[in-house]
N, C-alpha and C positions, 0 to 999 in steps of 0.2 A: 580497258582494264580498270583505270580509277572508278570508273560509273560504279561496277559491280562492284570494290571495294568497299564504296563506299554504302552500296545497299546492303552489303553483307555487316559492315558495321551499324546501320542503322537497322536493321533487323536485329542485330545482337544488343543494341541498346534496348530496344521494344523488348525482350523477351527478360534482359534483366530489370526491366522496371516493371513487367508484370509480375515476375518471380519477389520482387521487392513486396509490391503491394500485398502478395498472397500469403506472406512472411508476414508483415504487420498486420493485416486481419485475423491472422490465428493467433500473435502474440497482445493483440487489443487491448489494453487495461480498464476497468473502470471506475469513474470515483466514489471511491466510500466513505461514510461520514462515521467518525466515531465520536462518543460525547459522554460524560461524566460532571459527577455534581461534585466538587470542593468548596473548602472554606476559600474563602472570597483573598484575593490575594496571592494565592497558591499558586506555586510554580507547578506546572503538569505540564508531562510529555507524553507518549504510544510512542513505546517499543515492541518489537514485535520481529518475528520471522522474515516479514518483511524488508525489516532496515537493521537486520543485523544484533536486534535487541540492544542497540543503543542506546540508553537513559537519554541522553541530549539532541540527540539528531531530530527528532520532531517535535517541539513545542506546542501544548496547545492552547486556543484563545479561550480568554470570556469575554467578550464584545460587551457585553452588556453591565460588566461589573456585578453581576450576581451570583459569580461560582457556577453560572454554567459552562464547563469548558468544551471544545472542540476541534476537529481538528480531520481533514479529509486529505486521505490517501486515495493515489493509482494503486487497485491491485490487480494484479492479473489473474484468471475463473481458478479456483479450487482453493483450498483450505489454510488459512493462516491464521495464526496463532500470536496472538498478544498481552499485553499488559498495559496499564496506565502506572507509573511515575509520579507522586504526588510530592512534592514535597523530599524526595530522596526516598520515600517508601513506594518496593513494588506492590500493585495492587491489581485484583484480578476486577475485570468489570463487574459491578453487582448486580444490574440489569440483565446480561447476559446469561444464557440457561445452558450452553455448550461450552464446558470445560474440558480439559485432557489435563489426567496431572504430568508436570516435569521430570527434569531429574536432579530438582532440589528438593525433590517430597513436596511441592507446593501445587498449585492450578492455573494453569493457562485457561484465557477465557479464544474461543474459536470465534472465527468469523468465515462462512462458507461464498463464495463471489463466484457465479454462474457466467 
């Protein structure tokens, strides 16, 4: 009786670590890069749908001290909506051609992840 117990529990392991695996392949994120030009010194962030539209929760770099900043997210596939944080001003990306407006009367800039 222990035997079969026990293959009955190790079949049940096996079927929840496949069920796991087929949960994280459909939930898979991927990284995306967002980037924006400030004056040099500038504190920038991305808020966005993604993180709750946080001003602070993501910070982003200029590695190079030139005012290029950056800053890569996991997103997971379909449509998210964000802003950059300059300085305490929201700002919609200006590179960016997919906007939706708000419901501040302003423009969220789109990012579509496949």
């Amino acid at each position: 009786m222990k035997t079969k117990a026990k293959e009955t529990a190790k079949k049940d392991a096996v079927k929840k670590a496949v069920a796991k695996k087929t949960v994280a392949s459909v939930e898979k994120k991927k990284r995306v890069a967002f980037a924006v030009r400030a004056k040099e010194g500038s504190r920038v962030f991305l808020a966005g749908s993604f993180n709750g539209w946080n001003p602070t929760v993501k910070e982003m770099v200029d590695k190079a001290g030139d005012g290029a900043f950056v800053a890569n997210v996991n997103l997971s596939a379909g449509m998210h909506e964000y802003k950059f944080v300059i300085d305490g001003i929201w700002c919609a990306d200006p590179e960016c051609s997919d906007w939706v407006q708000n419901d501040h009367g302003t423009l969220n800039s789109v990012k579509y992840v496949e």
